[in-house]
DSSP file (Angstrom, degrees, kcal/mol; ACC not computed):
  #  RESIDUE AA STRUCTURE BP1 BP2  ACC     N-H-->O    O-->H-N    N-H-->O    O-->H-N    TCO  KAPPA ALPHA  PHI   PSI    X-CA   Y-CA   Z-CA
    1    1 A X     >        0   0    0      0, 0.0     4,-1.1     0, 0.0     3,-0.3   0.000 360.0 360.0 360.0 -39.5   29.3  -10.8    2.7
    2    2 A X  H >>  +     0   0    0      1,-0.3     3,-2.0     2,-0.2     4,-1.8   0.981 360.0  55.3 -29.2 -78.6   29.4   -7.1    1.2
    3    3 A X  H 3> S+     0   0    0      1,-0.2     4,-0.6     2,-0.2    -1,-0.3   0.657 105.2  46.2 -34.6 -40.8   27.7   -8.2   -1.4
    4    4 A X  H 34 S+     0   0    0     -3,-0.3    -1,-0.2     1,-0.2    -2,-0.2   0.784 108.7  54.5 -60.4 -35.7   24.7   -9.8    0.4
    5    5 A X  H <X S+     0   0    0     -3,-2.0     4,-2.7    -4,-1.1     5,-0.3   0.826 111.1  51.9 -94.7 -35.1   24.0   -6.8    2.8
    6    6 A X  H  X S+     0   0    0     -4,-1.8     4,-2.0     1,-0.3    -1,-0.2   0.818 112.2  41.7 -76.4 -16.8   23.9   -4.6   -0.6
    7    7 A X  H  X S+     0   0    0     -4,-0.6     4,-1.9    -5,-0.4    -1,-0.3   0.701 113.3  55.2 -92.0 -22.5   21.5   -6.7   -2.1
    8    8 A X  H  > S+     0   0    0      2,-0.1     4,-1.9     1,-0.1    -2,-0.2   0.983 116.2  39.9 -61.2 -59.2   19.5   -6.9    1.7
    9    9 A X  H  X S+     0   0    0     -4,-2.7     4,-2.2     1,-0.3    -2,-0.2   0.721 113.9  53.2 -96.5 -22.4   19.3   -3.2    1.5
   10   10 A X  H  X S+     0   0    0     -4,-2.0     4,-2.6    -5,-0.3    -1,-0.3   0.940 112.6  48.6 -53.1 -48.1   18.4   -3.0   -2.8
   11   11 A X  H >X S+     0   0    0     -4,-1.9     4,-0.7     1,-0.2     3,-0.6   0.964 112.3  49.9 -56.1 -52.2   15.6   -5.5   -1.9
   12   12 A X  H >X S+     0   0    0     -4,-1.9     4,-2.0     2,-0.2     3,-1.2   0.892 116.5  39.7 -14.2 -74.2   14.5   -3.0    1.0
   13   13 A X  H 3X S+     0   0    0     -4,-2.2     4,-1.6     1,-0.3    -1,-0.2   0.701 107.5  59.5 -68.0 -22.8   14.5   -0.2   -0.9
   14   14 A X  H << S+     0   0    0     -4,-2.6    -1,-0.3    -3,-0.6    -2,-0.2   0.555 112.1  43.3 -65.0 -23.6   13.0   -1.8   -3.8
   15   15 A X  H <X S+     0   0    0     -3,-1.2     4,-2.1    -4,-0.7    -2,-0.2   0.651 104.9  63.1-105.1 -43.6    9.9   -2.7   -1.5
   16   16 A X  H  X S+     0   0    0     -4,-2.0     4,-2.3     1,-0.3     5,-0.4   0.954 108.5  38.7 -83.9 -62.2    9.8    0.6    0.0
   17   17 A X  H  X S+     0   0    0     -4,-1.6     4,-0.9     1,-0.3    -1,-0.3   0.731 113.6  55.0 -89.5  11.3    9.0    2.3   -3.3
   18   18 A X  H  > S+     0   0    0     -3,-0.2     4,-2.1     2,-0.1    -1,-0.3   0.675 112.1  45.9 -65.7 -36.5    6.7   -0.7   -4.4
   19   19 A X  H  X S+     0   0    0     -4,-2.1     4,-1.0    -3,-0.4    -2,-0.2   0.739 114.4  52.2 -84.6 -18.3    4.8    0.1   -0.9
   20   20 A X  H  X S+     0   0    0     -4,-2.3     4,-3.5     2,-0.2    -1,-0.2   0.865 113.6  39.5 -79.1 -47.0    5.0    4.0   -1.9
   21   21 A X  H  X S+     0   0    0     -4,-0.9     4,-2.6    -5,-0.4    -2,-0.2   0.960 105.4  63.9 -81.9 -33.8    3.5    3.7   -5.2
   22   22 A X  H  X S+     0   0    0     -4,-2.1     4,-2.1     2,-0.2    -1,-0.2   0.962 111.3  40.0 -41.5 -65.0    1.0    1.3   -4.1
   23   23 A X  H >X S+     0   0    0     -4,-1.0     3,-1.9     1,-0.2     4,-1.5   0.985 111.6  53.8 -41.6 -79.0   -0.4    4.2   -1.8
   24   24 A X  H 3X S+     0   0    0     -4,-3.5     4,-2.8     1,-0.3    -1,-0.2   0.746 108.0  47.6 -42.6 -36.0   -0.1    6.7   -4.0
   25   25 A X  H 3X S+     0   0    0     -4,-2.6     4,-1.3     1,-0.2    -1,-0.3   0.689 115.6  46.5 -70.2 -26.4   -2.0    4.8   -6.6
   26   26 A X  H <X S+     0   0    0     -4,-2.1     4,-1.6    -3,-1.9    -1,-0.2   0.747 109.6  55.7 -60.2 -50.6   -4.7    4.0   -3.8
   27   27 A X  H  X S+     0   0    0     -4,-1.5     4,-2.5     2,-0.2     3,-0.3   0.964 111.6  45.6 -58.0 -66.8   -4.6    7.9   -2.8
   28   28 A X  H  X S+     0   0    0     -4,-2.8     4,-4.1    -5,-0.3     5,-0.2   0.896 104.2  56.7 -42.0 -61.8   -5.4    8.8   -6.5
   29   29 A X  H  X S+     0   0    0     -4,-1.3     4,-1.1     1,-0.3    -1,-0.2   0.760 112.2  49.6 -67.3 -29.6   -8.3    6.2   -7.0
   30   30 A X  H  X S+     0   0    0     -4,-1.6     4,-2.5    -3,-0.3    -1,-0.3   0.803 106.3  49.4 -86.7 -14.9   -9.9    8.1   -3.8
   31   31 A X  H  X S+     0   0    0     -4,-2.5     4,-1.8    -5,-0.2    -2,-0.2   0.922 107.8  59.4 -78.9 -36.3   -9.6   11.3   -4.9
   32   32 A X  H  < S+     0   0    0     -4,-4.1    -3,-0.2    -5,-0.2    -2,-0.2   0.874 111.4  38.2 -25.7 -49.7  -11.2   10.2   -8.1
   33   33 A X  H >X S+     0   0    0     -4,-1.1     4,-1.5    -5,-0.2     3,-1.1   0.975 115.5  52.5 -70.3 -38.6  -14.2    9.0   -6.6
   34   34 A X  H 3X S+     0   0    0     -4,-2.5     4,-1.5     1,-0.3    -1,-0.2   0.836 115.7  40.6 -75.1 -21.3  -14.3   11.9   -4.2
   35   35 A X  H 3< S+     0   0    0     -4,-1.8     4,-0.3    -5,-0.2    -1,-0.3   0.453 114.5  60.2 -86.5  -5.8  -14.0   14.4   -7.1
   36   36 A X  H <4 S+     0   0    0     -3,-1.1     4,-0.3    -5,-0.2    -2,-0.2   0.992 112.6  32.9 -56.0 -81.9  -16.4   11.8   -8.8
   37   37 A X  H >X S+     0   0    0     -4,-1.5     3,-1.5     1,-0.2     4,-1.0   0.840 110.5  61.3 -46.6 -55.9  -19.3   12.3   -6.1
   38   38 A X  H 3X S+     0   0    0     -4,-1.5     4,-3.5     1,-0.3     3,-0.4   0.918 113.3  43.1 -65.8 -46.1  -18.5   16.3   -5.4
   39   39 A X  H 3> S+     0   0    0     -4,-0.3     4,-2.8     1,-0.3    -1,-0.3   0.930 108.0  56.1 -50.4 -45.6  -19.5   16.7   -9.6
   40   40 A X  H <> S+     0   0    0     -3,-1.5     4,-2.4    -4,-0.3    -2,-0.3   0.801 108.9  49.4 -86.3 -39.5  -22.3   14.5   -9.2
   41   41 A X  H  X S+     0   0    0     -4,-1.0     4,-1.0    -3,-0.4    -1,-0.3   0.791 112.5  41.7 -10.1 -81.6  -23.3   17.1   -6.5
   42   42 A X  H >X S+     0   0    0     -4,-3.5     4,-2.5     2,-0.2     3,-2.0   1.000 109.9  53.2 -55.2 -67.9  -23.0   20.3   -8.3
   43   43 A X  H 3X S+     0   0    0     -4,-2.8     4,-1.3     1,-0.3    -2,-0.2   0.816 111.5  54.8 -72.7 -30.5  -24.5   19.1  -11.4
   44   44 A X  H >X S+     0   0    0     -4,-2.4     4,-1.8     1,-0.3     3,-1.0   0.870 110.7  42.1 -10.1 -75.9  -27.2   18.2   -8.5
   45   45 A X  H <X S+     0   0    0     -3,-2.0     4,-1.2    -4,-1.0    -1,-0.3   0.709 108.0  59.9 -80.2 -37.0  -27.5   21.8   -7.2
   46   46 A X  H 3< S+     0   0    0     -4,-2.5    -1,-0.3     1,-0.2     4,-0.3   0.852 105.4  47.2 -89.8   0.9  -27.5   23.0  -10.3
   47   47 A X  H XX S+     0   0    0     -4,-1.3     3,-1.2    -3,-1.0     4,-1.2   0.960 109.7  53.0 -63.7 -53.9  -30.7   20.9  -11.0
   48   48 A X  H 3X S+     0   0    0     -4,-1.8     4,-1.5     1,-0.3     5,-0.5   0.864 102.3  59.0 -51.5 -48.3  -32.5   21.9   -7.9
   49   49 A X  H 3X S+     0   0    0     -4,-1.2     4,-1.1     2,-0.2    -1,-0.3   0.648 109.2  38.3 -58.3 -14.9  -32.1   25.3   -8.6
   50   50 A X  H X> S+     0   0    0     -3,-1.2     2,-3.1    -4,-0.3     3,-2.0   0.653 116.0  55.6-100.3 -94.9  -33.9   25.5  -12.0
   51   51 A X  H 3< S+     0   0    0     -4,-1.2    -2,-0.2     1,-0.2    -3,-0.1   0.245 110.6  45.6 -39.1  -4.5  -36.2   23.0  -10.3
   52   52 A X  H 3< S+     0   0    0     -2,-3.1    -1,-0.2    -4,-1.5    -3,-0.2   0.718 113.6  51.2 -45.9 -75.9  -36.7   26.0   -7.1
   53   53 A X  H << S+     0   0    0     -3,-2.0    -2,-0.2    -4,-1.1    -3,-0.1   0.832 104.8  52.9 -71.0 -17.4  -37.1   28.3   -9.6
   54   54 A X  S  < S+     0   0    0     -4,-0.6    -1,-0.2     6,-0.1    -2,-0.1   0.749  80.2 115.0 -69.0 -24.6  -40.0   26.2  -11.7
   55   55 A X        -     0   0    0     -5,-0.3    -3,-0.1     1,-0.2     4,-0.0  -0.265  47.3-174.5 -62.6 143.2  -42.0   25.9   -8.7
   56   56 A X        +     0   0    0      2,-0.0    -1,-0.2     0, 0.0     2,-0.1   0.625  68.1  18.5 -77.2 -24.1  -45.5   28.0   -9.0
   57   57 A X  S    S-     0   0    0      1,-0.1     4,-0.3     0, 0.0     0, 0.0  -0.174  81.1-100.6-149.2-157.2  -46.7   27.5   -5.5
   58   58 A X  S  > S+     0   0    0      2,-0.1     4,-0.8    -2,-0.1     5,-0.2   0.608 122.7  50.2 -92.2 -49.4  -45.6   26.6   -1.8
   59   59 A X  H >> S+     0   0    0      1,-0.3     3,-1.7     2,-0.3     4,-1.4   0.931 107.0  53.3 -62.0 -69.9  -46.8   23.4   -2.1
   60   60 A X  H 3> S+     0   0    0      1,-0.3     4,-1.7     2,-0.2    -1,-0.3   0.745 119.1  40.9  -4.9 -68.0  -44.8   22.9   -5.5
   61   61 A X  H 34 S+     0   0    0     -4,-0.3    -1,-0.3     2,-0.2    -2,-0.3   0.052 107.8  51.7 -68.3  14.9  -41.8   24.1   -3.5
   62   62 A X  H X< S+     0   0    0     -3,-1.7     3,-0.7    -4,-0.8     4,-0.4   0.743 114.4  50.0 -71.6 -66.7  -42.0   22.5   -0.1
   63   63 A X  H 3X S+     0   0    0     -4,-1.4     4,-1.5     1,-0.3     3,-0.5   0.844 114.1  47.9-108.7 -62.1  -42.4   19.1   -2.3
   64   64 A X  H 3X S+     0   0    0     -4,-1.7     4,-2.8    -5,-0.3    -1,-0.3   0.904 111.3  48.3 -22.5 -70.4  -39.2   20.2   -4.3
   65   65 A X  H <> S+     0   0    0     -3,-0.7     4,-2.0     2,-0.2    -2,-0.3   0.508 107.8  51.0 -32.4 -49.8  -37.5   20.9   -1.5
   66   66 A X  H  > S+     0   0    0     -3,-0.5     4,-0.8    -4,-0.4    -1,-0.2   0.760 114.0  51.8 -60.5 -38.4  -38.4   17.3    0.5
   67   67 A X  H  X S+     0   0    0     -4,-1.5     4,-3.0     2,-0.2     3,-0.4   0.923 111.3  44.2 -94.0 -56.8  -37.2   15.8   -2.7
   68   68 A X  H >X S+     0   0    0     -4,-2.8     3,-2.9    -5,-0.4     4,-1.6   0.844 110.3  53.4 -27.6 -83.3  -33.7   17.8   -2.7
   69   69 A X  H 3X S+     0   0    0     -4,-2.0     4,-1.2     1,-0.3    -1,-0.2   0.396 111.3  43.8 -67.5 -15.7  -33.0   17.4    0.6
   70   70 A X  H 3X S+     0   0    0     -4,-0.8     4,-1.0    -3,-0.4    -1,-0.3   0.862 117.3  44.9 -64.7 -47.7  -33.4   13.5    0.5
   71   71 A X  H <X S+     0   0    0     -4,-3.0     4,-1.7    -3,-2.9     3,-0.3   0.895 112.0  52.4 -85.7 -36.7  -31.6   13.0   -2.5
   72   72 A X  H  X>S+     0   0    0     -4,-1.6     4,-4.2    -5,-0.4     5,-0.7   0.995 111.8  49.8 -52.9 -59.0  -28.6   15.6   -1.3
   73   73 A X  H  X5S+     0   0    0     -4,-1.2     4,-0.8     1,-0.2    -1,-0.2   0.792 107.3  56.0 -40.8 -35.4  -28.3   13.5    2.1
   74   74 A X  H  X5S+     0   0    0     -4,-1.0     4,-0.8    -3,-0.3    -1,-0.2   0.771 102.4  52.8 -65.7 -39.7  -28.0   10.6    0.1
   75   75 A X  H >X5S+     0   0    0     -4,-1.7     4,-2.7    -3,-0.4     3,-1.1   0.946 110.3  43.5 -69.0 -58.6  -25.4   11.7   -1.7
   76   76 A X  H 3X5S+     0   0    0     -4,-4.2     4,-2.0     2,-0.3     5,-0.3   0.836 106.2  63.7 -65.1 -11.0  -23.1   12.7    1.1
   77   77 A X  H 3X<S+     0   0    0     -4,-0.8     4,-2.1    -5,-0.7    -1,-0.2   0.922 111.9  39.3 -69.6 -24.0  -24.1    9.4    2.7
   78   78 A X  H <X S+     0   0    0     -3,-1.1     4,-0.7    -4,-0.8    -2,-0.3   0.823 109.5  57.1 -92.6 -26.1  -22.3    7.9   -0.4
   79   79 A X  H  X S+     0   0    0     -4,-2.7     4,-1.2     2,-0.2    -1,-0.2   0.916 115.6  37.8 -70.0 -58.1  -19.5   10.3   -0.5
   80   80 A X  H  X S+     0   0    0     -4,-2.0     4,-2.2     1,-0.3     5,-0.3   0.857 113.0  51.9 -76.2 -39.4  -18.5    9.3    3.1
   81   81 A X  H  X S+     0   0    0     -4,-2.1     4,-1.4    -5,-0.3    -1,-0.3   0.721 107.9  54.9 -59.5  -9.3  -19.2    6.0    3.0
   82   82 A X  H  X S+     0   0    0     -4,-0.7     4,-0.8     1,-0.2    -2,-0.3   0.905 110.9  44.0 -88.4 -34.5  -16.9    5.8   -0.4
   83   83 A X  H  X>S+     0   0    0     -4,-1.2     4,-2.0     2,-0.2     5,-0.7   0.796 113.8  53.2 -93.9 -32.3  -13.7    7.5    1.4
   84   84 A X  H  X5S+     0   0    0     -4,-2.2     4,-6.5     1,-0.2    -2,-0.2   0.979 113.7  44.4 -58.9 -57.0  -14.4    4.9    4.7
   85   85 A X  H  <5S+     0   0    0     -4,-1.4    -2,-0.2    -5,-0.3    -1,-0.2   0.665 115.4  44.5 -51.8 -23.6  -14.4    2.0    2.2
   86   86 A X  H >X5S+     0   0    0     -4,-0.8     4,-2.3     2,-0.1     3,-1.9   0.913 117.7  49.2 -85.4 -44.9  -11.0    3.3    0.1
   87   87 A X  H 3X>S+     0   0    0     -4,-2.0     4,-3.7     1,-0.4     5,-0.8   0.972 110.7  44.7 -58.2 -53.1   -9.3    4.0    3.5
   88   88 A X  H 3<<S+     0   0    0     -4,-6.5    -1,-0.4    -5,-0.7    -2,-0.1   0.435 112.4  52.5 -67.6  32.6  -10.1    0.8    5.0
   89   89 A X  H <>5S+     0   0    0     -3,-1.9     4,-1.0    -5,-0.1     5,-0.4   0.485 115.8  48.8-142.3 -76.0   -8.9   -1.1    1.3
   90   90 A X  H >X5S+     0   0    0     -4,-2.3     4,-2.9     1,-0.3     3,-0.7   0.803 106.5  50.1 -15.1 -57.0   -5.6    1.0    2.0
   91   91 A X  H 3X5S+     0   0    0     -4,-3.7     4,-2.1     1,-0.2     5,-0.4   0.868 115.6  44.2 -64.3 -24.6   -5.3    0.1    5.3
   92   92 A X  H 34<S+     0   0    0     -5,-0.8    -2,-0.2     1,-0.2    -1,-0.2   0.801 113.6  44.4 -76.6  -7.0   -5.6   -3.3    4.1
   93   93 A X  H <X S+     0   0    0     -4,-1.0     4,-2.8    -3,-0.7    -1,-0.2   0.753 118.1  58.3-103.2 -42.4   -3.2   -3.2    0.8
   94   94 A X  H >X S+     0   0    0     -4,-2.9     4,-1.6    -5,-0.4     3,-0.8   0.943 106.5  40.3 -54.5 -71.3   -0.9   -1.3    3.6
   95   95 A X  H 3X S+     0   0    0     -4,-2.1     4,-2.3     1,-0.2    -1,-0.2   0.748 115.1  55.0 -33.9 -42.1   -0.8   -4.0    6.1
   96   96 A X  H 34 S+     0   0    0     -5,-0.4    -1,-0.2     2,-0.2    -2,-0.2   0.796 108.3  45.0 -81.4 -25.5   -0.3   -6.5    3.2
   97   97 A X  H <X S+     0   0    0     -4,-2.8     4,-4.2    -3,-0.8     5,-0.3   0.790 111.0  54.9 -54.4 -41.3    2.8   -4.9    1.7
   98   98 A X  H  X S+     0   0    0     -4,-1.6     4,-1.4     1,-0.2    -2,-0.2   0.952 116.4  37.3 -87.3 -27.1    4.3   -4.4    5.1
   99   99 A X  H  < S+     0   0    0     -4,-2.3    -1,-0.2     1,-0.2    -2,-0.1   0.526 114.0  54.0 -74.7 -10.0    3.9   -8.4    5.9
  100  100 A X  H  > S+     0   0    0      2,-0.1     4,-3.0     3,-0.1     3,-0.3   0.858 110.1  46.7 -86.8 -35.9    4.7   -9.2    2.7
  101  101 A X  H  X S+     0   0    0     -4,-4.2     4,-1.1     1,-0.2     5,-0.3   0.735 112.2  58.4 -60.9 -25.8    8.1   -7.0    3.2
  102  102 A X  H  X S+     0   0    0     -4,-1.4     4,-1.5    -5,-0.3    -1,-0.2   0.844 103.8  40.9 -46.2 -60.3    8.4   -8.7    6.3
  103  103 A X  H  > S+     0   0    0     -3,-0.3     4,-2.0    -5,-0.2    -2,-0.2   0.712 113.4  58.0 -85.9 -39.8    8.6  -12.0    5.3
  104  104 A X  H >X S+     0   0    0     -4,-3.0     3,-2.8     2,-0.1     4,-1.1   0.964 110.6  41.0 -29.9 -90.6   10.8  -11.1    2.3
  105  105 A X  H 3X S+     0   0    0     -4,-1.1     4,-2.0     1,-0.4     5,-0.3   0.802 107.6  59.4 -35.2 -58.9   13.4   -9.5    4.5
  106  106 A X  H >X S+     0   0    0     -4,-1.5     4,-2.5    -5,-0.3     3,-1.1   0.945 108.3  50.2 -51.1 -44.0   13.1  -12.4    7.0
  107  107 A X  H <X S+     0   0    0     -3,-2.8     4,-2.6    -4,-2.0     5,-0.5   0.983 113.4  49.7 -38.2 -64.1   14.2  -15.0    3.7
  108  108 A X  H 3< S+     0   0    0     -4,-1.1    -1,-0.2     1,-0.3    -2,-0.2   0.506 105.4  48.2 -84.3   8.2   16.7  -13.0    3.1
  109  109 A X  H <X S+     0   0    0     -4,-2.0     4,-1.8    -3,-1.1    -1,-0.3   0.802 116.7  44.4 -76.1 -50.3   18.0  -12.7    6.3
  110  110 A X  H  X S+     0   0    0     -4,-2.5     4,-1.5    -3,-0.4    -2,-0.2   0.703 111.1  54.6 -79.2 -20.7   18.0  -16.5    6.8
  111  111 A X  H  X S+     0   0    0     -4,-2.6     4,-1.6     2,-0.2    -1,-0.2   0.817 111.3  45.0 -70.3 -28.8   19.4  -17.0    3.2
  112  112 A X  H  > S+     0   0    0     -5,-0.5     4,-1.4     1,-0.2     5,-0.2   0.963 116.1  48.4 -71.0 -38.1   22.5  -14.6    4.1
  113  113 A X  H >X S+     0   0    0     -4,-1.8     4,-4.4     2,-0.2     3,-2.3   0.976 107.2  52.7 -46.2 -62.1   22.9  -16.4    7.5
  114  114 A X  H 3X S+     0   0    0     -4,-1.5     4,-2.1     1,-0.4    -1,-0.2   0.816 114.7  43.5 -69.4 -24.2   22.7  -19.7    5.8
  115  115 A X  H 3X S+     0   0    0     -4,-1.6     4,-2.8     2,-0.2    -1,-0.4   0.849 109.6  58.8 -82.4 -15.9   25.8  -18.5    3.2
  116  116 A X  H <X S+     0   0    0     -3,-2.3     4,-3.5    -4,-1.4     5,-0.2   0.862 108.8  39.7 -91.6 -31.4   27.5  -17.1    5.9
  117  117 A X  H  X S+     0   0    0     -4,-4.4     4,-1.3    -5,-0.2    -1,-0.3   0.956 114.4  52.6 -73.8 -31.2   27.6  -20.2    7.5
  118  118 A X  H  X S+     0   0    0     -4,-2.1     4,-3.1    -5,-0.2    -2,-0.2   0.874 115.0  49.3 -29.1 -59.5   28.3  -22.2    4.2
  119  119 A X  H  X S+     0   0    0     -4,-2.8     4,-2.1     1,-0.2    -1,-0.2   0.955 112.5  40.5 -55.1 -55.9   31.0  -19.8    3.9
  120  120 A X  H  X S+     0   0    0     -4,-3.5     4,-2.0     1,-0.2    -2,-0.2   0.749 112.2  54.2 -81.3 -12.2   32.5  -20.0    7.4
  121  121 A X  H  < S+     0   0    0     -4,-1.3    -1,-0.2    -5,-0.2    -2,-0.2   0.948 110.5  51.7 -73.2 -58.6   32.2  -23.9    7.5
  122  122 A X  H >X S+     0   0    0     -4,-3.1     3,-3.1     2,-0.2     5,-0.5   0.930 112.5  43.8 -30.6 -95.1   34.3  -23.7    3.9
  123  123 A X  H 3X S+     0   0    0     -4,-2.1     4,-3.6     1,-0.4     2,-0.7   0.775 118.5  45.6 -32.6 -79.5   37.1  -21.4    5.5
  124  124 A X  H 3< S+     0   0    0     -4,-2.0    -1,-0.4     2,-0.2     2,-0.2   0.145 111.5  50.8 -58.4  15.6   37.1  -23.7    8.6
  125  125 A X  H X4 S+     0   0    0     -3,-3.1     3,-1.9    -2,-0.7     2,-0.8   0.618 114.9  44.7-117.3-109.6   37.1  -26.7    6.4
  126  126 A X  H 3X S+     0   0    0     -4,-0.5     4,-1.3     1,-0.3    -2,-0.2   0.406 112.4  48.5 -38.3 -18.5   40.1  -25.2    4.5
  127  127 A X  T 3< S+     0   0    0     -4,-3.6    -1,-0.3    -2,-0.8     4,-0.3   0.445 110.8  50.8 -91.8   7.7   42.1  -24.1    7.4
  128  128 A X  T <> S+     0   0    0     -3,-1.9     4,-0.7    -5,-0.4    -2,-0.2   0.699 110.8  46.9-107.7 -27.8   41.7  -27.2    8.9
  129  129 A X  H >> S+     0   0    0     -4,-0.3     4,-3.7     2,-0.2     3,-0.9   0.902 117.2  51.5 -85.9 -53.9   43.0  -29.3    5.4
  130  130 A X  H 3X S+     0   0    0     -4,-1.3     4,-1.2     1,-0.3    -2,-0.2   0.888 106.9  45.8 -48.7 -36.3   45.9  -26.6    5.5
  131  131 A X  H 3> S+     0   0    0     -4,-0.3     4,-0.6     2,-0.2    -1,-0.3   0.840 114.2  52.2 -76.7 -27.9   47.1  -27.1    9.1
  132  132 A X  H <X S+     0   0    0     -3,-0.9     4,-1.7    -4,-0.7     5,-0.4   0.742 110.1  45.7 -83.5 -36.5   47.0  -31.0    8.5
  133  133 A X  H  X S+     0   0    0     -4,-3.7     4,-0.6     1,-0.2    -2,-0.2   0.846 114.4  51.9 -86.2  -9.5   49.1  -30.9    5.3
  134  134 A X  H  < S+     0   0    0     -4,-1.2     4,-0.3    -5,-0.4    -2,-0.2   0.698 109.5  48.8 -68.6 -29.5   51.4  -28.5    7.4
  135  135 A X  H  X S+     0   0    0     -4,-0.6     4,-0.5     2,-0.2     5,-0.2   0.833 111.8  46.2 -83.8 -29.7   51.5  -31.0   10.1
  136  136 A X  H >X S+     0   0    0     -4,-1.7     3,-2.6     1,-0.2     4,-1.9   0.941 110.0  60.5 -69.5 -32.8   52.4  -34.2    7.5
  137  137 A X  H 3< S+     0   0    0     -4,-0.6    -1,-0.2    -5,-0.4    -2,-0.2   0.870 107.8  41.3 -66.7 -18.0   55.1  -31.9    5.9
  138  138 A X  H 34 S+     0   0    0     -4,-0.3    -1,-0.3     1,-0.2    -2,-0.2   0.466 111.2  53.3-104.7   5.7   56.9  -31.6    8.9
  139  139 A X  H <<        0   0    0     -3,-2.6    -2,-0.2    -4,-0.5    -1,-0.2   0.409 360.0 360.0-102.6 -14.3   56.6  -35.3   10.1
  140  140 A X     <        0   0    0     -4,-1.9    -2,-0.2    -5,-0.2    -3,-0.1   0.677 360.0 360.0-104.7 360.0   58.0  -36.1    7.1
């Protein structure tokens, strides 16, 4: 019976740092992107600014300007929509580890059950053969 609950509580723990690295590895792959975007950004800003500094005119820099400030928005539109999209894929890998751990645990609950009854039906089988061969020895 020892034996079972240490092997309940290996599997546990074994799951638990499958459900840890899974996150972490999820955590990494957004902070990739977001360190992705944030370059793509600068090297951005550092475009506009020599393009700023080419302009001759107002008009030339107004029109610069227009152009930036669309292309910058765009970029943060992608930035945030890329961190909604890894967090919800997280929540979703999250949820699916913890149901998969779930459903383990529950097997192996009902498999320990099922020896323990195995077990105690054996024992009560065998005390049952012993007390009857106790009873013949003494009739005889």
């Amino acid at each position: 019976m020892q034996n079972q609950f240490i092997d309940l509580y290996r599997h546990g723990m074994k799951t638990a740092a499958d459900v840890t690295r899974v996150s972490l590895e999820n955590s990494l792959r957004m902070q990739e992107k977001q360190l992705e975007i944030v370059r793509g950004l600068l090297d951005e800003q550092s475009r506009s600014a020599d393009e700023i500094a080419r302009a001759g005119s107002v008009q030339d820099l107004m029109s610069v300007q227009s152009r930036l400030a669309a292309a910058q928005l765009g970029r943060w539109t992608e930035l945030w929509s890329n961190m909604w999209q890894v967090m919800a894929q997280n929540q979703a890998q999250g949820l699916r580890d913890v149901q998969s751990f779930a459903s383990r645990s529950a097997e192996d609950v009902a498999r320990t059950a099922a020896s323990q009854v195995s077990h105690g039906a054996g024992s009560l089988a065998e005390s049952t053969e012993a007390a009857n061969e106790g009873r013949k020895r003494k009739s005889a």
